[in-house]
C-alpha positions in Angstrom: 0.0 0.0 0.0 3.1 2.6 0.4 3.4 2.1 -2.9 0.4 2.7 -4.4 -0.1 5.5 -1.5 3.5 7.2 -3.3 1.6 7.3 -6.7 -1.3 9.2 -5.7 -4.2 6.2 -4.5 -4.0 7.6 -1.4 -7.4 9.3 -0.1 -5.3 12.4 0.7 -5.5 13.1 -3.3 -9.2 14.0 -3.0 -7.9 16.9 -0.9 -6.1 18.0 -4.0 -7.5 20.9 -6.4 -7.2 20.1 -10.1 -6.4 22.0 -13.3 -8.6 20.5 -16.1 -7.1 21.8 -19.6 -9.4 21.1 -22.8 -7.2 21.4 -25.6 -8.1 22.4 -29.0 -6.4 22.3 -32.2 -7.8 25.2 -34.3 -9.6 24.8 -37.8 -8.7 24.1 -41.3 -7.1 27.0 -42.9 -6.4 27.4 -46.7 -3.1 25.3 -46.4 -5.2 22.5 -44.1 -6.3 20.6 -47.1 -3.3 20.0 -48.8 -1.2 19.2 -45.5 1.5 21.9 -45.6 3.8 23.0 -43.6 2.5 25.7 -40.8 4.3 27.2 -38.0 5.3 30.4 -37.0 7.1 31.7 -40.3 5.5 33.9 -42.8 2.7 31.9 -43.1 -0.3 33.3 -40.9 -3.1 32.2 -42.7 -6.7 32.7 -40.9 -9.2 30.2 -40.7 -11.1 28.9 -44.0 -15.0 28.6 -44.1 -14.4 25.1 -43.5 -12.1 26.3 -40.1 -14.6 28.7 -39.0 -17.6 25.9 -39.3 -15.4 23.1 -37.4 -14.9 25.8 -35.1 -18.3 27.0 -34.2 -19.1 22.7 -34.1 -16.4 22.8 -31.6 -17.7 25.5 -29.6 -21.0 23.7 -29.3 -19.9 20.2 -28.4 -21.0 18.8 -25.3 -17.2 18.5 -24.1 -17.8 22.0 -23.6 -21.2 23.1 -23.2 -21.0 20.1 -19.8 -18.8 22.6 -17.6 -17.7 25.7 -16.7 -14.7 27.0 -18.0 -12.9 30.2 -16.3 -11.3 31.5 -19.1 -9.9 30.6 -23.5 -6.1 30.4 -23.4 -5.0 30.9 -27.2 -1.6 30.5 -29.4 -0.6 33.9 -30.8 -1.5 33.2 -34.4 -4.5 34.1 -36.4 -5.7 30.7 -37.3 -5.9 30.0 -33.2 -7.4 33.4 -32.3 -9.7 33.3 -34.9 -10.9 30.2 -33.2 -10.6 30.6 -29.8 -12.4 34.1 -30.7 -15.7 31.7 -31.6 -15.5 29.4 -28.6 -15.5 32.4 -26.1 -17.9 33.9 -27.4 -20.1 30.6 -27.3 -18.6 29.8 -23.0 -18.9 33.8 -22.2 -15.3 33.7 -20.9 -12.7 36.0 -21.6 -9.7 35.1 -24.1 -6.0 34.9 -22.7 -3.3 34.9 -25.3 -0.3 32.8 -24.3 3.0 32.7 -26.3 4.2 28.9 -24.7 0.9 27.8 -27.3 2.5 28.7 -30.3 3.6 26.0 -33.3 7.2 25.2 -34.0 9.2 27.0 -36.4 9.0 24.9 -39.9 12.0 27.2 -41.4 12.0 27.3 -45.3 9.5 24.7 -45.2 7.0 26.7 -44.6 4.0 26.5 -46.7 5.3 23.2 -48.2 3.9 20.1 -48.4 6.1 16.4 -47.2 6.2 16.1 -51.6 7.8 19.1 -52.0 9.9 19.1 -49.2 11.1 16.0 -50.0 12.3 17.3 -53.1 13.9 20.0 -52.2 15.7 19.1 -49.0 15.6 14.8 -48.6 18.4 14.4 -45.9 16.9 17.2 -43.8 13.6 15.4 -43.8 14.9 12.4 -43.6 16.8 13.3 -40.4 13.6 15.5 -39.1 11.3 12.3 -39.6 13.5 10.2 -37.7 15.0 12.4 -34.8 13.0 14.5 -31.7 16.2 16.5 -32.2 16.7 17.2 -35.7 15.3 20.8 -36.7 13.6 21.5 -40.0 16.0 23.8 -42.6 16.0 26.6 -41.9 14.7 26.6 -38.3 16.8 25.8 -35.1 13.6 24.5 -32.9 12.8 20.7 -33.0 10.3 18.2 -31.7 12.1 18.1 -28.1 12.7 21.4 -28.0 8.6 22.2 -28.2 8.6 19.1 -25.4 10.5 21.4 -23.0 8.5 23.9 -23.9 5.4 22.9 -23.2 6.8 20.7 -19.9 7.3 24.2 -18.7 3.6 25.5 -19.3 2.2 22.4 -18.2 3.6 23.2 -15.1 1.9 27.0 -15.0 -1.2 25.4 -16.2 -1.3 22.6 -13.2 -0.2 26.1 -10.8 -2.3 28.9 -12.6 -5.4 27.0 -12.8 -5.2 24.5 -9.8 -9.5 24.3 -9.2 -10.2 25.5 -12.5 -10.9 24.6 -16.1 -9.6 26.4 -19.4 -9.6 25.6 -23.1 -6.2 25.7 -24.4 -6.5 26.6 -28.6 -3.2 25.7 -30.1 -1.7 23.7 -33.0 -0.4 19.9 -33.3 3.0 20.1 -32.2 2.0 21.3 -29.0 -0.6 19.0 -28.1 1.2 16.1 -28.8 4.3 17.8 -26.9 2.0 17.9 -23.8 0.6 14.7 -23.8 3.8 13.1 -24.5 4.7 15.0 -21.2 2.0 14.2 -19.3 2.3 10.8 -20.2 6.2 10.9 -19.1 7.1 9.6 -22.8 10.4 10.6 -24.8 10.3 13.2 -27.9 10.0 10.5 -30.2 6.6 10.4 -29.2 5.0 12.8 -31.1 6.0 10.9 -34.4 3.4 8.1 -33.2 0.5 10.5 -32.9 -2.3 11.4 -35.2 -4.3 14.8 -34.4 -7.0 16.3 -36.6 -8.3 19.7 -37.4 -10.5 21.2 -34.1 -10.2 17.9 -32.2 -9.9 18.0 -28.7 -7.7 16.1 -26.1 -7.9 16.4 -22.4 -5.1 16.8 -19.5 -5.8 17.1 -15.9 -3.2 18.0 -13.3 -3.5 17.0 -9.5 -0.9 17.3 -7.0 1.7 17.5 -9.5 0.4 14.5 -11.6 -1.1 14.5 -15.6 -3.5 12.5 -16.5 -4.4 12.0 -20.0 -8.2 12.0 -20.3 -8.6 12.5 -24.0 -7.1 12.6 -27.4 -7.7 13.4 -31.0 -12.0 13.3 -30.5 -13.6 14.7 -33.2 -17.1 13.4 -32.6 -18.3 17.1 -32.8 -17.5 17.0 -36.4 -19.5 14.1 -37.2 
């Protein structure tokens, strides 16, 4: 029992206050379709009518419409404003921008797709598709760099919002940087992860402990 009382089965845990984060990826924008490369380069693209709709179905799911939320954390860029703008608006809550949200820098990718990159610049894909710590050309952030990234908000989420519930709004690589996190997995992670446009994944912190509750639903786009 000292054990199990060491990883949080003890009753002294339903004491403990807990931070529920929704995450959300935003909606398609006009490079969505094709796949392309999206980050924080040049390419700040807003949503697409097709973005805007999955948001507003997002808004309206029962995931969120069955709680209370406190406030909308967003990434910086349009595509995630724009969406986070609509869910806000739909909870009544107030919209927080935070800069830890944003996507990875793609470099010259940018606004590529995997075809053309592959083209263009094979070995450096190669290397990014096989290595957390490979960057993309161009860029000097990689897959574990956005881990650490996001271990460090994860932290100011389970601290900022301890008794509370938010929707985070960001983009893929930072979703699948926190769950990996949460889950205690290694950067390589994130290359065995699938997350779609507007689909929502769950983490909860309690007394210093994540627990994945969700990942990749979509059912609100059905």
């Amino acid at each position: 029992m000292a054990e199990l009382a060491a990883r949080g089965w003890s009753s002294a845990r339903q004491e403990l206050q807990t931070a529920d984060v929704v995450l959300l990826r935003h909606g398609d924008t006009r490079l969505s379709p094709e796949r392309r490369f999206s980050g924080v380069g040049r390419a700040d693209p807003p949503l697409s009518a097709a973005g805007r709709d999955q948001a507003r179905r997002a808004a309206d799911s029962a995931l969120l419409r069955g709680q209370a939320f406190t406030e909308v954390l967003t990434s910086p860029m349009t595509r995630c404003q724009e969406t986070a703008q609509i869910v806000a608006a739909a909870l009544g809550v107030s919209i927080v921008v935070d800069h830890d949200l944003r996507e990875m820098d793609f470099g010259v990718w940018e606004e590529m797709t995997f075809d053309e990159v592959q083209d263009r610049y094979p070995d450096d894909l190669q290397r990014w598709r096989h290595s957390a710590w490979a960057p993309p050309t161009g860029s000097s952030e990689t897959f574990a760099a956005v881990v650490d990234r996001m271990g460090t908000a994860a932290q100011r989420f389970a601290s900022g919002y301890a008794g509370a519930s938010v929707v985070a709004v960001t983009h893929i690589t930072p979703m699948k940087a926190l769950v990996a996190h949460a889950l205690g997995a290694p950067p390589a992670a994130l290359f065995h992860m699938e997350l779609s446009s507007a689909c929502f994944s769950r983490i909860s912190y309690t007394g210093g402990e994540a627990s994945v509750r969700l990942l990749n639903d979509t059912s609100h786009l059905l």
